[in-house]
C-alpha positions as CSV (number, residue, x, y, z in Angstrom):
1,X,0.0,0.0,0.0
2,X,1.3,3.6,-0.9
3,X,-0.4,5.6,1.5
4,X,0.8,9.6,1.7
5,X,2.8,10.5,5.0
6,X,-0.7,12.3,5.8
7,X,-2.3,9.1,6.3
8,X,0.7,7.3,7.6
9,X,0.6,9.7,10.4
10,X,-2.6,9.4,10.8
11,X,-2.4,5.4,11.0
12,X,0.4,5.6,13.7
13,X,-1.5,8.1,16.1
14,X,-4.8,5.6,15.3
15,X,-2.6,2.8,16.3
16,X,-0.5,4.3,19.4
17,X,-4.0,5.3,20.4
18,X,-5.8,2.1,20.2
19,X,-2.8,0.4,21.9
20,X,-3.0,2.7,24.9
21,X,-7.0,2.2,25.2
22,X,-6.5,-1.6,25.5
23,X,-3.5,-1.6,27.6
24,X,-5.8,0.8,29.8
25,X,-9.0,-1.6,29.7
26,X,-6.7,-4.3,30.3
27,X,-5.6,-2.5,33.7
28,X,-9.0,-2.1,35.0
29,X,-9.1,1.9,33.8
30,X,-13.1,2.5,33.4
31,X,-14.4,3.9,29.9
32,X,-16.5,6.6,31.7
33,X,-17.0,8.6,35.0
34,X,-18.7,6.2,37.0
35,X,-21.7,9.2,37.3
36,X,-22.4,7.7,34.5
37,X,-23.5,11.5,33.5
38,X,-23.0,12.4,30.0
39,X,-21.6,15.9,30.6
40,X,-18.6,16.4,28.8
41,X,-16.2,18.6,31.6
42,X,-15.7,18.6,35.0
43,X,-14.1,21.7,36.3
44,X,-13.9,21.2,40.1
45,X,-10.7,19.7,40.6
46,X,-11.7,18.5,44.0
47,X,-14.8,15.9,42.9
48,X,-14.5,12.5,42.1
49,X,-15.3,14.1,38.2
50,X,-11.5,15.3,37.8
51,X,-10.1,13.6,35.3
52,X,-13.5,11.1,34.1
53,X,-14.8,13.4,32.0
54,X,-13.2,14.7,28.6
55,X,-11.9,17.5,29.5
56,X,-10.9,19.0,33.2
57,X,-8.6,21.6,33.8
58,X,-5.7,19.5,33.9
59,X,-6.4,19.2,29.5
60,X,-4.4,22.4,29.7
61,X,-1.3,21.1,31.7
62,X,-1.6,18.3,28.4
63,X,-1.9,21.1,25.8
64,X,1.6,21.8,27.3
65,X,3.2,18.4,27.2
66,X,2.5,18.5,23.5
67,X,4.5,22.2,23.2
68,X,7.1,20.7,25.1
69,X,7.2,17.5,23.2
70,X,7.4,19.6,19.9
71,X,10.5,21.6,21.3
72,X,12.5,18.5,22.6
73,X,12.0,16.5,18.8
74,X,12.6,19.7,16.9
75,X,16.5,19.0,18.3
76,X,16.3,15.8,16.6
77,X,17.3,17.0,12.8
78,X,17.5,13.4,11.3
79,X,13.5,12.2,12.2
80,X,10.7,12.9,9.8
81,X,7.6,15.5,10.7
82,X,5.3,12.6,10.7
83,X,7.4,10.2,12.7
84,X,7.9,13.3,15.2
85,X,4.4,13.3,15.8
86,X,3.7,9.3,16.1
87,X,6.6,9.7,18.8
88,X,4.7,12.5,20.5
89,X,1.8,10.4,20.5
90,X,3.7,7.5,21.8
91,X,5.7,9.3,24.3
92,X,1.8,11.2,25.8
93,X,0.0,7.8,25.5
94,X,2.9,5.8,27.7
95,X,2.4,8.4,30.3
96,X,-1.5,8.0,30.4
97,X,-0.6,4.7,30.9
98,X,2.2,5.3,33.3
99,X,-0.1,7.8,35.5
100,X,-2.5,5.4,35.6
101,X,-0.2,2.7,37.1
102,X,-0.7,2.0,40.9
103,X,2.6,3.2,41.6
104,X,1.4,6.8,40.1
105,X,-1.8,6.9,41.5
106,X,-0.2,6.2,44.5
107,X,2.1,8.9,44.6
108,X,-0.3,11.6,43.6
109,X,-2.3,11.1,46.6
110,X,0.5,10.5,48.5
111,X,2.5,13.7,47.5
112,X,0.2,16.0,46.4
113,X,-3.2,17.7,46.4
114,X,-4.7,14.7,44.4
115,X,-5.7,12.7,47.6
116,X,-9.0,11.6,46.0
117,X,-7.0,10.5,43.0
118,X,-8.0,7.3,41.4
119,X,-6.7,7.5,37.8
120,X,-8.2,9.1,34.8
121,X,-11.0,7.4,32.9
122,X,-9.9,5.9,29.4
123,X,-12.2,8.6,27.6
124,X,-9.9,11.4,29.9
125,X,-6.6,10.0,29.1
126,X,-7.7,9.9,24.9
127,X,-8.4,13.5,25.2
128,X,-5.6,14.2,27.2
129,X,-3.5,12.7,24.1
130,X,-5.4,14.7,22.0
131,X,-4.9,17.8,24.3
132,X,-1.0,17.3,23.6
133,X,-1.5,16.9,19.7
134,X,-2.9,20.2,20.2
135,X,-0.6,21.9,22.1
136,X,2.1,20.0,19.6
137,X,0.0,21.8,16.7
138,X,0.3,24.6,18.2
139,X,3.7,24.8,18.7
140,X,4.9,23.3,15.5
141,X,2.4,26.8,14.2
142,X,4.1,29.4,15.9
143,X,7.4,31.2,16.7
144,X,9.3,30.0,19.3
145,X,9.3,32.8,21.5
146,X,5.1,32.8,21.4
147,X,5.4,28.9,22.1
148,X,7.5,30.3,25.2
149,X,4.9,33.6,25.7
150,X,1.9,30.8,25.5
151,X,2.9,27.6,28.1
152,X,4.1,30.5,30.8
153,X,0.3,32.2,30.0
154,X,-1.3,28.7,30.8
155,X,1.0,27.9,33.4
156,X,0.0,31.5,35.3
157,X,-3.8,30.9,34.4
158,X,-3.6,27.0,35.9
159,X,-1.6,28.4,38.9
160,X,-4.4,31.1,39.4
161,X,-7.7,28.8,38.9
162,X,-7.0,26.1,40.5
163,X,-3.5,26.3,42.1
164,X,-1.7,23.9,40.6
165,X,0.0,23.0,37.2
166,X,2.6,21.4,35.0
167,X,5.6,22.9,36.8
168,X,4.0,22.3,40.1
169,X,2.5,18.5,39.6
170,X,6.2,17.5,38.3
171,X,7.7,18.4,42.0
172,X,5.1,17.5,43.5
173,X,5.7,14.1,41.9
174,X,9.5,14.1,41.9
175,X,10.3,16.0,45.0
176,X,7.1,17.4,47.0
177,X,7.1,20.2,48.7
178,X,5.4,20.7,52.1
179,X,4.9,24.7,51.2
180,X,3.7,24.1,47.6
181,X,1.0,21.7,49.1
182,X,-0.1,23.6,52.3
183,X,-0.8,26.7,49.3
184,X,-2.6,24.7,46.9
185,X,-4.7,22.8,49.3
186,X,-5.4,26.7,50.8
187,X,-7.7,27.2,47.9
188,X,-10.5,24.2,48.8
């Protein structure tokens, strides 16, 4: 078959995708917020709807793993534009399945604000892959300076609405800190 690198691309997301949703079933990871409600957000990151639900406010901190993602393969001169983007794919759908590991779960209510935090919902972790394809689209769209200007403008909005965000949930995760929790657990 001579498909176009369009469709190629398309196939390997499809396929990185797919993979992630059965290695996710296959973990136990429920297709839906067990509400059973068919609302498509939850915004109250302190319900049991944070990350069920399509989108929460954490789709943001995944619209920046995709910007990021774009700026680390740009560095790598000798991979395609399609394959960049399968890898990006790859790269966000291991972590879905990573953070939804007991070891994850466990440290996010162990180390941070998250102590209600039972793992994302397998239609929350497809959306938060295509949040990062987003934020990759973005990025691979614009300069890099107004990459830059936009993940510090969602990092301050994420840090203002509901006190956490990238920055924050990776030291949280890798090296938590007592004052970082005490202020975001302020804003219950």
């Amino acid at each position: 078959m001579n498909w176009s690198p369009g469709k190629r691309t398309a196939m390997g997301i499809a396929v990185s995708v797919a993979g992630m949703v059965m290695i996710l079933r296959s973990m136990g990871r429920t297709w839906w917020c067990d509400c059973g409600q068919p609302i498509p957000w939850a915004w109250d990151i302190w319900s049991s709807h944070a990350s069920q639900h399509l989108i929460d406010p954490y789709f943001f901190s995944h619209v920046l793993h995709g910007v990021l993602f774009f700026a680390v393969l740009a560095w790598i001169p000798r991979i395609t534009t399609p394959t960049k983007w399968i890898a990006a794919t790859v790269i966000e759908a291991g972590w879905e399945i990573l953070e939804n590991s007991p070891i994850i779960i466990h440290r996010y209510r162990e180390a941070t604000i998250s102590l209600d935090y039972y793992g994302d919902s397998i239609a929350n972790s497809t959306f938060d892959v295509a949040a990062c394809l987003l934020g990759y689209a973005i990025a691979s769209k614009v300069r890099p300076r107004t990459a830059v200007i936009f993940f510090v403008a969602i990092e301050l909005v994420m840090l203002v609405t509901i006190r956490d965000s990238l920055m924050l949930n990776i030291i949280m995760l890798v090296s938590p800190v007592d004052a970082i929790k005490q202020w975001q657990s302020a804003g219950v």
